[in-house]
VEXDREN-2710 file (C-alpha; in Angstrom, 1 decimal):
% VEXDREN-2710
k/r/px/py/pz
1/UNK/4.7/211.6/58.7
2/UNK/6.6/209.3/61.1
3/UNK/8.7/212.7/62.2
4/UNK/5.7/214.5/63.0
5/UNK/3.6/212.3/65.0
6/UNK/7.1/211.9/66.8
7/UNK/7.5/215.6/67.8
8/UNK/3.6/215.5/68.4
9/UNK/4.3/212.6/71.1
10/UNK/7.4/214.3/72.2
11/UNK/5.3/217.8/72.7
12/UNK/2.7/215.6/74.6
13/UNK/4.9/213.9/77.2
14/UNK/6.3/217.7/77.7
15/UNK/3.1/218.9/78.2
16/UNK/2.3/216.1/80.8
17/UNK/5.7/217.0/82.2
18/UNK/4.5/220.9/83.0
19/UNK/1.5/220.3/84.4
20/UNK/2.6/217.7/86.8
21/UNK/5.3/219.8/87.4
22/UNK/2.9/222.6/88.4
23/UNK/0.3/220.7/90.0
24/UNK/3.7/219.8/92.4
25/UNK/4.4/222.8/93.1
26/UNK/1.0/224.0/94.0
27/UNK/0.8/221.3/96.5
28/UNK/4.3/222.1/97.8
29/UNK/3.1/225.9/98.3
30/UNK/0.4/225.2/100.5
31/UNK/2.7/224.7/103.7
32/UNK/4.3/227.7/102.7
33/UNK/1.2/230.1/102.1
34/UNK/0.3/229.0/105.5
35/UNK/3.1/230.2/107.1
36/UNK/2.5/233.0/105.5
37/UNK/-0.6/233.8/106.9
38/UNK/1.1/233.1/110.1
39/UNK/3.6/235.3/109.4
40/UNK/1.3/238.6/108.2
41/UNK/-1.7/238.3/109.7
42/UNK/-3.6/237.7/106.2
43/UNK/-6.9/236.6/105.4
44/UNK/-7.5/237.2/109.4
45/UNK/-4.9/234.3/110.9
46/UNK/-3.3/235.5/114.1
47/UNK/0.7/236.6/113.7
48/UNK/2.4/233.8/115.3
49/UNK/5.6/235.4/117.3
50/UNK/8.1/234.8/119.6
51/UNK/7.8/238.4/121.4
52/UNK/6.7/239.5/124.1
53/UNK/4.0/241.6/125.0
54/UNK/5.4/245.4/124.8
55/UNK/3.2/246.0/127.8
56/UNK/-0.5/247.7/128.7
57/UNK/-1.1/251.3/127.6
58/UNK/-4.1/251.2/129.1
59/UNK/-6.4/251.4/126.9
60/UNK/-8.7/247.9/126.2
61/UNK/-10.2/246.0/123.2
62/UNK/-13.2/243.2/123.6
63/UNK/-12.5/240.2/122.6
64/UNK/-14.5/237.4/122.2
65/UNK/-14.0/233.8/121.9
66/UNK/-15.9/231.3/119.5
67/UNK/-15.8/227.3/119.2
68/UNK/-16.8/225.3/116.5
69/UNK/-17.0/221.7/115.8
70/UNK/-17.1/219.7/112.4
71/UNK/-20.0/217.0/112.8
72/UNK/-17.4/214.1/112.5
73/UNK/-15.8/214.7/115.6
74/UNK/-17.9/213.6/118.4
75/UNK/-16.3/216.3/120.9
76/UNK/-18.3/219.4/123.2
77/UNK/-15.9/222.4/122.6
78/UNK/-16.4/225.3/124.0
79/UNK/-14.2/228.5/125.7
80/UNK/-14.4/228.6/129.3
81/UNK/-15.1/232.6/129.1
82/UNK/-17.3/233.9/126.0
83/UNK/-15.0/237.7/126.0
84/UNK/-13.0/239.2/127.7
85/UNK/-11.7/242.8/128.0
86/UNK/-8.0/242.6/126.5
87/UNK/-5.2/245.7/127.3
88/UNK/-3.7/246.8/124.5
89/UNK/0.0/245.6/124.4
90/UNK/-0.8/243.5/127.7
91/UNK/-0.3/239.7/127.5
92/UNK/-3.5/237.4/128.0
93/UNK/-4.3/234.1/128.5
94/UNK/-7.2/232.7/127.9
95/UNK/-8.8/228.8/128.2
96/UNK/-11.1/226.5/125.9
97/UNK/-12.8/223.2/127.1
98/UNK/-13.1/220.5/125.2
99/UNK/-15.0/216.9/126.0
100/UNK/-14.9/213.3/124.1
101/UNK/-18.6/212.2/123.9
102/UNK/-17.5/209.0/122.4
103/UNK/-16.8/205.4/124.1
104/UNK/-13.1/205.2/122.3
105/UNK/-10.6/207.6/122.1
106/UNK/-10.5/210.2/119.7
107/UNK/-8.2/212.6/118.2
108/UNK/-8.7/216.3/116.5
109/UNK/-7.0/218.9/115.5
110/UNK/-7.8/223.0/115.6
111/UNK/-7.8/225.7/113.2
112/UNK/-8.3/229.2/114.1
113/UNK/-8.9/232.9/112.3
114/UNK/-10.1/236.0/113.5
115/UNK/-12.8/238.4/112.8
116/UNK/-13.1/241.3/110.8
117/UNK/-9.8/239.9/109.0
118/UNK/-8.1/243.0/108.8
119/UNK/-7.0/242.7/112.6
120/UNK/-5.4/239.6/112.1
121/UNK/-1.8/241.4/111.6
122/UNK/-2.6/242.7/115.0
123/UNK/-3.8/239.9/117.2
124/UNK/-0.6/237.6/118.2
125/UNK/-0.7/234.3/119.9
126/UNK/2.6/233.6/121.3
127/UNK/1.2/230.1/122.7
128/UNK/-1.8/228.3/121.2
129/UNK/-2.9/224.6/120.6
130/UNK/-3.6/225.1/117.3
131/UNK/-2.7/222.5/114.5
132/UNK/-1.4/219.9/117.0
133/UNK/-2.8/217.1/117.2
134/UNK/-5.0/215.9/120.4
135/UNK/-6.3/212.6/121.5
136/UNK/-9.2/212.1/124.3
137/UNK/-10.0/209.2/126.3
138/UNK/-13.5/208.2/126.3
139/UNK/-15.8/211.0/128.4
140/UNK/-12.7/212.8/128.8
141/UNK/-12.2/216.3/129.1
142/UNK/-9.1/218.7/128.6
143/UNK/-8.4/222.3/128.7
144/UNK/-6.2/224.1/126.5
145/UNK/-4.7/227.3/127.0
146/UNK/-4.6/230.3/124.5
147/UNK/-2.0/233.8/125.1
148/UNK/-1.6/236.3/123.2
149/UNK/-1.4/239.9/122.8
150/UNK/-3.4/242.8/120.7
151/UNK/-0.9/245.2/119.5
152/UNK/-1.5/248.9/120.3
153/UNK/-1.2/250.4/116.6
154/UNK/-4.8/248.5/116.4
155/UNK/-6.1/251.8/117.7
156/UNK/-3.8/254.2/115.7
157/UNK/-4.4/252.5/112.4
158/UNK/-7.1/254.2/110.1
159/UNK/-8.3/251.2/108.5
160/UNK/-8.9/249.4/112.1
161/UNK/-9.3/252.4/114.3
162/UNK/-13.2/251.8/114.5
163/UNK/-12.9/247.9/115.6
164/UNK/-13.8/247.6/119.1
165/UNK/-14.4/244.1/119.5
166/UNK/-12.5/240.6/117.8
167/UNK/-13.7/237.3/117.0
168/UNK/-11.4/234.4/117.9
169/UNK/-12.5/231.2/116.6
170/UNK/-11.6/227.9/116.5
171/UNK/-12.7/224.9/114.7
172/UNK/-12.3/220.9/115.6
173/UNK/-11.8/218.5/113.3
174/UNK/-11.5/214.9/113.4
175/UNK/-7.7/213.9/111.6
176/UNK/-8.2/211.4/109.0
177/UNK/-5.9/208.6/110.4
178/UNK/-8.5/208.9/113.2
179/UNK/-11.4/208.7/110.9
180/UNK/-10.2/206.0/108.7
181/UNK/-9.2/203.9/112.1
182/UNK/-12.7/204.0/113.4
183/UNK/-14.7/203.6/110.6
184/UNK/-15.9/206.8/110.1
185/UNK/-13.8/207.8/107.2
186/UNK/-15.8/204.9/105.3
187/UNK/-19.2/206.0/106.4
188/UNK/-18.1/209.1/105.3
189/UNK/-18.0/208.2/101.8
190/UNK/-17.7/210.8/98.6
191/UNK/-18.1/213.9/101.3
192/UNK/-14.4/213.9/102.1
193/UNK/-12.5/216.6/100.7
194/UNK/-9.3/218.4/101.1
195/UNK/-8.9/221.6/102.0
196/UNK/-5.3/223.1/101.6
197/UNK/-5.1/224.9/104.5
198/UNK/-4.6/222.2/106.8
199/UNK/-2.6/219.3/106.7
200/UNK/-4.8/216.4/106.4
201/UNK/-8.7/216.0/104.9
202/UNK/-11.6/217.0/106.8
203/UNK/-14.7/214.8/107.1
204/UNK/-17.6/217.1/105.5
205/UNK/-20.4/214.4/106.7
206/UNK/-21.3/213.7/109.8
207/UNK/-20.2/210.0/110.7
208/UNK/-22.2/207.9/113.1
209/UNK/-21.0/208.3/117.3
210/UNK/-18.5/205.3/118.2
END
């Protein structure tokens, strides 16, 4: 009797064991599924490459540029040009704007995709602002640059032959450290969540202006 509630406790701690062990390695994927998406273009995040632009071929695609901001971060974000007509192969750069509405400083960070998804192994951004983090000064404003470059077998491709325009968007959010320092991770409450594509927790309620 003593033997088998032995094993029983021994084939319980493994149990434990494995699914720790698994819920660890889940976590420690997430950095790596991101890069990932980097990497491919999947689930419509821009390639992220070191290249250069092969050149214009003179042929254009529209592309439009969208800004988004999570209700915690008090912040006016917006792209200096709505679209743009891009060359194919040709390297762009392009600007956003964004403006602290808050009396203390502040600090976000920016997440991107583009849309429909299956261009996103097309679309590269060889410099982008993305996932760093950036602190404004009270009323201050900043502009960040964007370049990048749509490759020309967009047009040759049968599933993306028919696109004509793309979607770049990015989305603010306030970092936690921020948050918690200012109090707005506690007004906040039970509406923080993680989401693990990013690298900290996003505030899902809108916390009170500073």
């Amino acid at each position: 009797m003593a033997a088998n509630k032995g094993r029983s406790n021994a084939m319980g701690i493994g149990l434990m064991v494995v699914a720790f062990g698994m819920l660890g390695a889940s976590f420690a994927a997430i950095p790596l599924y991101k890069v990932f998406c980097e990497v491919t273009g999947y689930g419509g995040t821009p390639k992220t490459v070191l290249a250069a632009a092969p050149g214009a071929t003179g042929h254009f695609i529209e592309v439009r540029f969208n800004a988004n901001v999570n209700p915690g971060l008090p912040w006016r974000f917006a792209p200096v040009q709505p679209r743009e007509k891009a060359p194919l192969g040709g390297e762009n750069v392009a600007f956003y704007t964004a403006t602290n509405l808050a009396k203390t400083p502040v600090t976000g960070i920016a997440i991107y995709n583009v849309s429909p998804s299956k261009v996103g192994k097309y679309f590269h951004k060889t410099a982008c602002f993305c996932f760093n983090q950036q602190t404004l000064g009270p009323g201050e404003e900043m502009q960040f640059p964007l370049s990048y470059w749509v490759d020309p077998k967009i047009a040759t491709d049968p599933s993306t032959a028919d696109v004509h325009t793309i979607t770049l968007s990015y989305t603010f959010f306030r970092t936690l450290a921020d948050a918690a320092k200012s109090g707005a991770l506690a007004k906040a409450g039970p509406h923080i969540g993680e989401n693990p594509d990013l690298p900290f927790k996003v505030i899902h309620k809108a916390a009170a202006k500073d």
